[in-house]
Legacy VTK file of the C-alpha trace (Angstrom):
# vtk DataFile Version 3.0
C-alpha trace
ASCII
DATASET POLYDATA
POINTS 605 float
95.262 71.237 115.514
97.904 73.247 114.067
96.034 73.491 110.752
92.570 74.167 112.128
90.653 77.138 110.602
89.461 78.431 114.070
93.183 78.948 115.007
93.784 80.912 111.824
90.873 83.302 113.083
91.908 83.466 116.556
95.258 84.842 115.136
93.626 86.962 112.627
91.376 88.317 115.639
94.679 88.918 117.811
96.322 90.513 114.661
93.509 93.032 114.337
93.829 93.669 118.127
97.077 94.719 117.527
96.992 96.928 114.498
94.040 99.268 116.162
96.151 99.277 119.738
98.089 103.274 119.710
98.528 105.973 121.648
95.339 107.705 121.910
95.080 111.074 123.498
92.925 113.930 122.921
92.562 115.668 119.753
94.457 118.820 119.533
91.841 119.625 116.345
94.672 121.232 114.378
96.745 119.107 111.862
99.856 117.251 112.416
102.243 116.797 109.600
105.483 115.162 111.091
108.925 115.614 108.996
109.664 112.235 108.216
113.381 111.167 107.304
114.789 113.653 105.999
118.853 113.380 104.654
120.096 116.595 106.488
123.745 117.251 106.641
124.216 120.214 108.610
121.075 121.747 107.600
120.334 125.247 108.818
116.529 126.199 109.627
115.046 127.749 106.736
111.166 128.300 106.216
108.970 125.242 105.201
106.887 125.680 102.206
104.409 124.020 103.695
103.521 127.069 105.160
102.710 128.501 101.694
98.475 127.938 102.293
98.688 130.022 105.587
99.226 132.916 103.739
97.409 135.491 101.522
96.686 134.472 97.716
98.585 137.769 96.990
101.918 136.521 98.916
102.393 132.789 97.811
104.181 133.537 94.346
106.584 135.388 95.575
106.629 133.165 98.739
107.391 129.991 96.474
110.005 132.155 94.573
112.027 133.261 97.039
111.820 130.157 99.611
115.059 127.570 98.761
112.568 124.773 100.624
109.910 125.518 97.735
112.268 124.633 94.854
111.964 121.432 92.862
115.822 121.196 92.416
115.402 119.163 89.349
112.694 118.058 86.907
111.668 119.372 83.704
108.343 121.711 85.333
108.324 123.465 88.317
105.284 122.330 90.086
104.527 124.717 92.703
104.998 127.638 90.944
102.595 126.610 88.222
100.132 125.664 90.829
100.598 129.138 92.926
101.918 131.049 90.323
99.817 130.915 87.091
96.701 129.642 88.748
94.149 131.978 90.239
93.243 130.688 94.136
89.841 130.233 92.662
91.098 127.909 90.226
93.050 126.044 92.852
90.841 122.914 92.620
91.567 122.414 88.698
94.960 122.943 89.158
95.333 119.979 91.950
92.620 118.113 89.248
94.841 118.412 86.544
98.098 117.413 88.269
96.737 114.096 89.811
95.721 113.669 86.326
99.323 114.115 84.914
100.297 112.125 87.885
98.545 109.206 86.525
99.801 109.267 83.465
103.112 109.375 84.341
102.570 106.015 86.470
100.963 104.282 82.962
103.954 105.859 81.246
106.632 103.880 83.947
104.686 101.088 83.070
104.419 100.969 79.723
108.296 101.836 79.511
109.450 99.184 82.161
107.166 96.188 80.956
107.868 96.392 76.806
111.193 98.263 76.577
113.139 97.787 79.848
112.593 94.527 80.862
112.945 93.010 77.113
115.827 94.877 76.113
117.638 93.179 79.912
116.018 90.175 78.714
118.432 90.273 75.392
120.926 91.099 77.528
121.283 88.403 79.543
121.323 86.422 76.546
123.831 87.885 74.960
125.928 87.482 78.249
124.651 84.038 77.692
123.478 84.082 81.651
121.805 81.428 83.219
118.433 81.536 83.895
118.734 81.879 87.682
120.539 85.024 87.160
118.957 86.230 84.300
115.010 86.004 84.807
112.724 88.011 87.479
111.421 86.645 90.633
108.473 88.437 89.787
107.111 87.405 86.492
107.469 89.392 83.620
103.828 91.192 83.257
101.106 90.054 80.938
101.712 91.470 77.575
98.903 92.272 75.219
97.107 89.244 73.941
98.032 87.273 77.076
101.603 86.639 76.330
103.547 86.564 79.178
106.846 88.464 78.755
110.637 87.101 80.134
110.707 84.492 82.942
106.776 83.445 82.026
104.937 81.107 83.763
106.915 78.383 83.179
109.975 79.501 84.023
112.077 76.543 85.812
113.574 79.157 87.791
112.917 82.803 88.926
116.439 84.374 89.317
116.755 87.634 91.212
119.082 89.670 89.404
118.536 91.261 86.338
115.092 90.892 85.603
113.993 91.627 88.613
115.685 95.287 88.124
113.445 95.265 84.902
110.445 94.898 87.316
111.252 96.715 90.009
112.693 99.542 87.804
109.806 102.177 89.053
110.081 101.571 92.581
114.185 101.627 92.215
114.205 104.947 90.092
111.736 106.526 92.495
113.565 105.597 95.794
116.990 106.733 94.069
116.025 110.787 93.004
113.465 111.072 96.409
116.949 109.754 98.488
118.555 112.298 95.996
116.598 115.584 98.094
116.792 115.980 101.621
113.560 116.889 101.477
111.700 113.678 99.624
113.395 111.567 101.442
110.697 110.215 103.549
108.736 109.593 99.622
111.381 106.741 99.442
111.177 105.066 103.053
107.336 105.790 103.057
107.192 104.127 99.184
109.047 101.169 99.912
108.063 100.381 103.247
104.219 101.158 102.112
104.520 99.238 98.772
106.027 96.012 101.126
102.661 96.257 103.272
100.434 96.561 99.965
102.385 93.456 98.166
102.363 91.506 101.499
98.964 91.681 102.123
96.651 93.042 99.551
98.066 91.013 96.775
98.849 87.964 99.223
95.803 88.050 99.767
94.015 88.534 96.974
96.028 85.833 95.496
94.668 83.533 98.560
91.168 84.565 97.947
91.064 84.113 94.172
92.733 80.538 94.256
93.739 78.334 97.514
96.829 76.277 96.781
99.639 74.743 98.684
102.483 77.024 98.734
106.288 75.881 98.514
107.575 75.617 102.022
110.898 76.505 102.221
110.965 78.734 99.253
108.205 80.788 101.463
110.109 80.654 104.484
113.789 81.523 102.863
112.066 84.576 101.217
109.933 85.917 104.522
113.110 85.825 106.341
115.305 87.615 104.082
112.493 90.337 104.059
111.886 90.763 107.563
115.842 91.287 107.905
116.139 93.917 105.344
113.250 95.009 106.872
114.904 95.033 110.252
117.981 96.550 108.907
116.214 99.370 107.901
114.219 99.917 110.819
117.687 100.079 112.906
118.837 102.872 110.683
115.713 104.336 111.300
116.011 104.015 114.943
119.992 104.925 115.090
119.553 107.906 112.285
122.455 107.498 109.798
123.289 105.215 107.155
126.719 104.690 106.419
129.125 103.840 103.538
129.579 100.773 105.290
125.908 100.151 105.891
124.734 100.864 102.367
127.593 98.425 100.961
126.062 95.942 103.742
122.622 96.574 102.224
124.129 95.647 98.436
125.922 93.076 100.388
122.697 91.032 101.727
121.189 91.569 98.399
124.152 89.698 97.172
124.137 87.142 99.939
120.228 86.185 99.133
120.753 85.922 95.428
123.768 83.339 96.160
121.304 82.003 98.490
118.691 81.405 96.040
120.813 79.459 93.512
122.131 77.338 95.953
118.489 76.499 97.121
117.298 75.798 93.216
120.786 73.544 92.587
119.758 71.825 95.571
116.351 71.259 94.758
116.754 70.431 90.815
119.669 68.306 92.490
117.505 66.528 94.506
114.589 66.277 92.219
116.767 64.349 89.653
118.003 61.986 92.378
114.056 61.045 93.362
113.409 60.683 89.936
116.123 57.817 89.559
115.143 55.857 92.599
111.325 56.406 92.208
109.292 54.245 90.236
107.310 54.698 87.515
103.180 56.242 87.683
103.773 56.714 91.881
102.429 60.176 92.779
104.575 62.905 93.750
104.166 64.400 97.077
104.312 68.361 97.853
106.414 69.993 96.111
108.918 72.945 97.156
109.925 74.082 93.846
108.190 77.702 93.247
106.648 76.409 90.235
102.825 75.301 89.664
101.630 72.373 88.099
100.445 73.804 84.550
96.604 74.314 84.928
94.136 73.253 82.273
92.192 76.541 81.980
95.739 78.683 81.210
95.600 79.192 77.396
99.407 79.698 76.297
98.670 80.512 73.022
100.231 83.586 71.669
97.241 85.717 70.129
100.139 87.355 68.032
99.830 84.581 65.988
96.455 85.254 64.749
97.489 88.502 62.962
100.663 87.650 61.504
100.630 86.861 57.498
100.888 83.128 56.420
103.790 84.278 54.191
106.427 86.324 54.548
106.258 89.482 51.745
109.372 92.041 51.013
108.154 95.214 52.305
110.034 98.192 51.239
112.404 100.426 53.776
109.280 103.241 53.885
106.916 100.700 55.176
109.179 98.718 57.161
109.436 102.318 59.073
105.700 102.898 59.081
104.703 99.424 60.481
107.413 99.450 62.924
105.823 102.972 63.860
102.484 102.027 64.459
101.983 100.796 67.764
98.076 99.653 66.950
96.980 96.759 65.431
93.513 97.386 63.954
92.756 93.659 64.046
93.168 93.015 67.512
91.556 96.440 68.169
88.203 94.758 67.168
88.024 91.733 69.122
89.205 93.662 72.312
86.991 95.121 74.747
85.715 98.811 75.736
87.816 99.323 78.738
91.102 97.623 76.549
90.660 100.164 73.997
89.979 103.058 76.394
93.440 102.471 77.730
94.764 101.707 74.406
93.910 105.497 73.573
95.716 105.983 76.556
98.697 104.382 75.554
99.633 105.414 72.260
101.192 108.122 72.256
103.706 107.014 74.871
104.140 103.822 73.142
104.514 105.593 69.739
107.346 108.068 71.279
108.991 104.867 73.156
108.907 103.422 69.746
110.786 106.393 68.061
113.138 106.565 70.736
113.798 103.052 72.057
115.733 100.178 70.189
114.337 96.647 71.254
116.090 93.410 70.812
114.316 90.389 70.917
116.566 87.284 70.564
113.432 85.282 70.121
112.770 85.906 66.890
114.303 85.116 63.554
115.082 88.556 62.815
115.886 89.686 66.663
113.389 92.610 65.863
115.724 94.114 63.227
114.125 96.911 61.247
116.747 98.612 59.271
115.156 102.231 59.178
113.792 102.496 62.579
117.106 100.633 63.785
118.902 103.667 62.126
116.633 106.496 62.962
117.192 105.285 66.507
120.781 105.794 65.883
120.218 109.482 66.071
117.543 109.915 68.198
118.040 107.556 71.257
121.819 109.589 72.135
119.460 112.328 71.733
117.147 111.270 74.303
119.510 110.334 76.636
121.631 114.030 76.641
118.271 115.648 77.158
117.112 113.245 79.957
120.207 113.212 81.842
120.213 115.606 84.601
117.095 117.202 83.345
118.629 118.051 80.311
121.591 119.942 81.544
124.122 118.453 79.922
121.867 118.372 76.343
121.651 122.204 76.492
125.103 122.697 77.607
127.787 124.522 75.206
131.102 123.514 74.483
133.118 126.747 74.254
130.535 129.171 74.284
129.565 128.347 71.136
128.162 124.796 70.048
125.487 122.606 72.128
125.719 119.451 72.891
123.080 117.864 71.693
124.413 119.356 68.058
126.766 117.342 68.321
125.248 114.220 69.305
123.000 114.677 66.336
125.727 115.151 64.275
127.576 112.236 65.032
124.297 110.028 65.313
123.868 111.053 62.077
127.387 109.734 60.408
126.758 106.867 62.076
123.300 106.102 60.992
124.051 105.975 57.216
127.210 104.095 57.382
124.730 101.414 59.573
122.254 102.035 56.677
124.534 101.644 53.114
125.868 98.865 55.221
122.803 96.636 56.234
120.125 95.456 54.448
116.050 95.094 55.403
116.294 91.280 55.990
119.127 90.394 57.957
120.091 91.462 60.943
124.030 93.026 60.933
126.591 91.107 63.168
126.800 93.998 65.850
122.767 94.276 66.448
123.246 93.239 69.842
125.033 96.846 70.726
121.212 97.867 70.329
120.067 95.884 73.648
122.520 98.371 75.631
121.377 101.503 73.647
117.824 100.310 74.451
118.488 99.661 78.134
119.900 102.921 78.669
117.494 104.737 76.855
114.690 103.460 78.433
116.161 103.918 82.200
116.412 107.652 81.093
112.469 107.680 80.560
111.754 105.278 83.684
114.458 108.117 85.932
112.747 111.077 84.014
109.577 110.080 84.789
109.848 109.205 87.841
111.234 112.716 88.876
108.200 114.262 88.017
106.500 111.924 89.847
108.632 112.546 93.244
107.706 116.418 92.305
104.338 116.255 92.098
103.764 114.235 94.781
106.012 116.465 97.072
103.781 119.545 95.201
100.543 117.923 96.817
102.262 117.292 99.827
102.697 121.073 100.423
99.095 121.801 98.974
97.206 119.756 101.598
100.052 119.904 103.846
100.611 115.932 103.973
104.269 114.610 104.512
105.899 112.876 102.533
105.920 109.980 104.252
101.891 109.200 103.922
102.256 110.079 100.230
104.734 107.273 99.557
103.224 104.710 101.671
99.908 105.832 99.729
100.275 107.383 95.999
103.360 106.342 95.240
103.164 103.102 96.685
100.009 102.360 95.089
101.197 103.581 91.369
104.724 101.687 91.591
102.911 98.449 92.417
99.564 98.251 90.510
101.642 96.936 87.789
102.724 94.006 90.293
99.645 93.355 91.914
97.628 93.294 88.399
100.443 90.619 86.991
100.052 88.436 89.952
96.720 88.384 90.804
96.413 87.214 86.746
99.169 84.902 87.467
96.693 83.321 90.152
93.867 83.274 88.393
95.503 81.573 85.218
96.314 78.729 87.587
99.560 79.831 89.043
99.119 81.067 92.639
102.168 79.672 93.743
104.738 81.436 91.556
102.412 84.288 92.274
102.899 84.337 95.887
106.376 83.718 95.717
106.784 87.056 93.461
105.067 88.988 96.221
108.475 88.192 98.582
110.774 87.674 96.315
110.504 91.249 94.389
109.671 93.139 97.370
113.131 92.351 99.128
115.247 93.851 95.994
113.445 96.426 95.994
113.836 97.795 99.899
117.794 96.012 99.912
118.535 98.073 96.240
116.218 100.495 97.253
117.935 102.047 100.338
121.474 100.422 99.683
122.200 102.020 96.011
119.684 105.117 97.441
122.149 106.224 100.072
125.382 104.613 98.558
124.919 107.648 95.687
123.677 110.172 97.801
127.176 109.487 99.735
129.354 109.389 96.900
127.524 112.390 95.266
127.206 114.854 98.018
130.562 114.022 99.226
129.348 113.389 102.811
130.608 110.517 105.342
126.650 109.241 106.006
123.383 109.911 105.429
121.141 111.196 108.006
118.398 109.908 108.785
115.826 111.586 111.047
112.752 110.415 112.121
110.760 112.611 114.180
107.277 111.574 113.335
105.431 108.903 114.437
104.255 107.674 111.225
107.534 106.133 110.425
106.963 103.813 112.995
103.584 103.127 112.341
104.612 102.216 108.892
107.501 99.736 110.054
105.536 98.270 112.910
103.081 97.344 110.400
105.195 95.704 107.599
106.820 93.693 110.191
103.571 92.802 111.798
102.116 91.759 108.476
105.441 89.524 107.921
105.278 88.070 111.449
101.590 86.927 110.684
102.136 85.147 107.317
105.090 83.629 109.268
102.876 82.316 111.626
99.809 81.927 109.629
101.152 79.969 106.518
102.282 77.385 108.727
100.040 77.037 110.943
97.577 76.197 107.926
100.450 73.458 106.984
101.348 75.950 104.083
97.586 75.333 102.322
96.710 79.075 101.717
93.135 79.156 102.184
90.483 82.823 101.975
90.590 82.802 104.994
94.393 83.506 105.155
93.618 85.590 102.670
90.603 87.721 104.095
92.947 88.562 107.116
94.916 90.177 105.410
93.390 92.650 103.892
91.401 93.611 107.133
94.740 94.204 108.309
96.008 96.299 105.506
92.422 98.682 105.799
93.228 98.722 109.664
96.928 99.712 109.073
95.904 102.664 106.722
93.196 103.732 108.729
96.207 103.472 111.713
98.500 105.576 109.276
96.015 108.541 108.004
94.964 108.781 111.417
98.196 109.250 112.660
99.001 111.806 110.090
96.191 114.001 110.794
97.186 114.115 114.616
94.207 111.998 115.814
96.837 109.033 116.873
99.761 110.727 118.852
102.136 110.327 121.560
101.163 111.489 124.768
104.660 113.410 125.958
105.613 114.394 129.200
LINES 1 606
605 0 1 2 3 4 5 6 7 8 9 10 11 12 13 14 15 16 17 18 19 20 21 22 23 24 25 26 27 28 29 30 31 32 33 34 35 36 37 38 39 40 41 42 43 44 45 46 47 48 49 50 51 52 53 54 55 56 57 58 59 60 61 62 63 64 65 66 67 68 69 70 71 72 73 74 75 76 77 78 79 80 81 82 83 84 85 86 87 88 89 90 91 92 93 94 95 96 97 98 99 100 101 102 103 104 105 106 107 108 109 110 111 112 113 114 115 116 117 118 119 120 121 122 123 124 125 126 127 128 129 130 131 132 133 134 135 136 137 138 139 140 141 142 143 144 145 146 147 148 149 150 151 152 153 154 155 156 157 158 159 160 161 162 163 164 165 166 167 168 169 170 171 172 173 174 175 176 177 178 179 180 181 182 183 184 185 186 187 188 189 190 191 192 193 194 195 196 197 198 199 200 201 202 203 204 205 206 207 208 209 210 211 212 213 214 215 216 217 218 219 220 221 222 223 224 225 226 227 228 229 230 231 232 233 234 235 236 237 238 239 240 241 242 243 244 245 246 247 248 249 250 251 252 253 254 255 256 257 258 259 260 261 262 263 264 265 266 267 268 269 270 271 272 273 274 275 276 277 278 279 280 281 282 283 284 285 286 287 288 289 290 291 292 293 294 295 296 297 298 299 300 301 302 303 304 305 306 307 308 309 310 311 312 313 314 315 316 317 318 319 320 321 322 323 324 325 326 327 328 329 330 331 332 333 334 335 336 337 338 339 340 341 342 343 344 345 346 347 348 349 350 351 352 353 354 355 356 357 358 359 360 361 362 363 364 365 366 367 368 369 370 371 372 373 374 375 376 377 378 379 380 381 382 383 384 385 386 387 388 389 390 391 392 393 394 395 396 397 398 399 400 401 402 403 404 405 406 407 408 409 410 411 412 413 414 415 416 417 418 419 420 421 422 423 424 425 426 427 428 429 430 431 432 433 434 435 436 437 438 439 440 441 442 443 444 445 446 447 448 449 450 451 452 453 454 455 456 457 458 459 460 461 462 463 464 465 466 467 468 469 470 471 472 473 474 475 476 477 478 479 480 481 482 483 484 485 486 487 488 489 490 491 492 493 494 495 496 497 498 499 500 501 502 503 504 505 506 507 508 509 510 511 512 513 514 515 516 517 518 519 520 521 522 523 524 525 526 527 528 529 530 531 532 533 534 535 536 537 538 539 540 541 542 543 544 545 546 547 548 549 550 551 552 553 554 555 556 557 558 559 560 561 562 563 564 565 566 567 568 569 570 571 572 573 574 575 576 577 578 579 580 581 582 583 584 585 586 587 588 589 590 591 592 593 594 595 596 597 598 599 600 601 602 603 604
């Protein structure tokens, strides 16, 4: 039967078949690392810095110095000169320590940033734009905020639009792909990212989601979603395969983006349409069949109770301006410190003093409350330092330091003027209520925290590309590995909790739904700047590894066998479904690191 467990293994059997099957040919015992897409116009031949660990300790400063291929082009530190430069060879090992270390910490600060200032400040947004939920709120639900509180587009969120929010979301993976398209040479950081993150999401969080709680997933939300990814999926395998993206292809990228979201409204005014018609004609107390709305019944072990609650003050007390600035300052509560766990408060530690500086330098709006977060001396003090931040983020900081005539900098002027306007907004508020124009802080917010998310996310790109040329891995296995792991373990931690709260459905959905704005915006908006920017007709493309194939065989494999799985089980996601796939996602990577280390190659003639 088409349901039967023992056909589900036969497929999972045939699946694993397939993922091991290569090119196998003798080990050539030396290592392989292919250039993977790399946006060449024109390029001339010039040394790869790769080549940096082949030579003496004495000669790789002045190697890194003078080779163009060994320069960041951007970001605040330059990695591999630190790294060759100022650290003995002996010390080589603390160096790489250190910057996986700083690498980490910059994927908890995109996270921190995109969950509590980015995606809450679009949240205000969109209802200040008074936008409907369909537009306005995240197919992938907003991540769990301390206490349990879920943040915009919750759990029970009628519907999960697939604009906005889901920007907010996907903000990491977006910023990343746009400055590693930015370089020729981190180009393949961006395919490998997004086509590596699209495996992980399918598969390990799929499953996972499978494995922690069986459920009955939506039909045709499931299949509209799968087939929208494996096109974009598709389309970006064919510019792969012909090596160019054009102006017209990345407007047809932003174009099927904007095709699936019309798509998706349609299918929820259907549905609700529908639903309301059954609801007249049923009759009362007769039990509803399955379901293909993306929600889930609400489950009687999710608690929805806002542990906020529990610290705020039964009455309201006038606070004066100085400790309306110090509260609003303090990103700890020492109440909920002490009922929280060992590993909550070692990340905690972790936290703070990102959250404090996102504090100081990003406004947040939160039309949800009385006040819509209005604290008249922070509100003010952000007046002058959020401009701040965003001249000295832009561009590095290049347009912060710059001079006008010779003579004054920029950011002295910013000050300045963030200044005059700061104490006319002071004399001219007061603590309690909120000024008529507060909204205008949601923007300054937004834009303020996309300057941290882009700022941070170049470092990333550079010290992932750094490592690359230390252990001479392309670029490609490092996005389909670091950086596709650090963009999503935000994602995978908010489903998996989604699914074990009782909501594997919406869960489920998130892992399709997210994924295909992030490859369609991804490469669309990637090359669409990189076009407009570098003044060029199209974007090359070139491919001459055999890990990029690997990598899209394997995401489209993984799609083709939820298409045929989830059916097959008559859409009842069971572990076994769920165990499957994440053999296949351990076969794929050992497939891929294989493959980079020249141990899976193409026999050529």
């Amino acid at each position: 039967m088409a349901g039967s467990p023992g056909a589900l293994r036969r497929l999972c059997v045939l699946l694993m078949a397939e993922t091991v099957s290569g090119a196998w040919g003798p080990s050539t015992g030396t290592h392989i690392s292919p250039p993977f897409p790399a946006l060449a116009v024109n390029q001339t031949p010039m040394a790869d810095c790769r080549n940096v660990c082949g030579l003496n300790a004495s000669d790789r400063c002045d190697f890194v110095r003078a080779t163009p291929d060994c320069r960041s082009g951007g970001g605040y530190l330059d990695y591999l000169e630190g790294i060759f430069c100022h650290f003995p060879p002996s010390l080589l090992p603390l160096a790489v320590t250190l910057y996986v270390f700083w690498l980490l910490y910059l994927f908890l600060i995109l996270g921190v940033t995109a969950a509590k200032f980015f995606c809450p400040n679009l949240w205000a947004i969109s209802s200040v734009l008074k936008l409907s939920h369909n537009v306005a709120v995240s197919l992938t639900a907003g991540p769990p905020l301390e206490g349990g509180k879920r943040g915009p587009g919750g759990p029970l969120t009628r519907s999960h639009g697939v604009t906005f929010l889901a920007f907010g979301n996907g903000a990491p993976d977006i910023f990343s792909a746009l400055v590693a398209f930015s370089d020729p040479r981190t180009a393949g950081l961006a395919i490998g990212a997004l086509f590596g993150a699209g495996v992980l999401v399918t598969t390990v969080v799929a499953g996972g989601i499978a494995i922690l709680h069986p459920f009955l997933a939506a039909s045709r939300p499931f299949l509209r979603d799968i087939a929208f990814y494996m096109a974009a999926v598709f389309l970006t395998f064919t510019a792969l395969y012909l090596g160019r993206v054009t102006l017209a292809w990345a407007l047809g990228y932003l174009g099927f983006y904007v095709f699936y979201v019309v798509t998706v409204i349609l299918c929820t005014w259907i549905y609700r349409w529908q639903r309301r018609k059954s609801l007249v004609y049923s009759m009362p107390g007769t039990p509803e069949t399955q379901s293909d709305s993306e929600e889930d019944p609400v489950s009687s072990n999710t608690n929805s109770y806002d542990y906020g609650d529990e610290f705020r003050p039964l009455f309201n007390q006038e606070e004066s301006t100085a400790r309306i600035l110090v509260h609003a300052l303090n990103p700890l509560d020492l109440r909920a410190w002490r009922s929280k766990s060992v590993s909550w408060r070692a990340l905690k530690v972790l936290k703070l003093p990102v959250e404090f500086l996102l504090l100081l330098t990003v406004p947040v709006v939160d039309p949800d409350k009385d006040d819509r977060n209005w604290k008249r001396p922070l509100n003010c003090l952000h007046l002058v330092v959020s401009p701040l931040v965003l001249v000295l983020t832009l561009q590095s900081g290049a347009y912060g330091v710059y001079e006008i005539g010779g003579l004054f900098p920029v950011w002295a002027v910013v000050v300045i003027a963030g200044t005059a306007v700061a104490s006319v907004t002071f004399f001219a508020t007061s603590n309690e209520v909120p000024p008529r124009l507060h909204w205008l802080f949601a923007f300054l917010g937004f834009l303020t925290s996309a300057l941290w998310i882009n700022a941070a996310a170049t470092e990333v790109v550079h010290i992932l590309r750094s490592l690359g040329v230390v252990f001479r891995l392309s670029n490609t296995v490092l996005g389909l590995t670091l950086l596709a792991w650090g963009n999503s373990i935000g994602d995978a931690f908010s489903d998996l909790t989604l699914a074990r709260q009782g909501y594997p459905r919406m869960a489920f959905s998130a892992c399709f739904g997210g994924i295909i704005f992030n490859i369609l915006v991804g490469v669309g908006l990637g090359c669409l700047l990189q076009i407009a920017w570098g003044h060029v007709p199209e974007v090359k493309l070139q491919p001459e590894g055999l890990l990029v194939w690997v990598l899209a065989g394997a995401l489209g494999l993984s799609l083709a066998f939820s298409l045929l799985a989830v059916p097959l089980q008559c859409f009842r996601l069971r572990r076994t479904y769920g165990v499957c796939l994440l053999l296949f996602y351990l076969g794929f990577l050992a497939v891929a690191l294989l493959t980079e280390f020249g141990v899976i190659h193409l026999n050529r003639t």
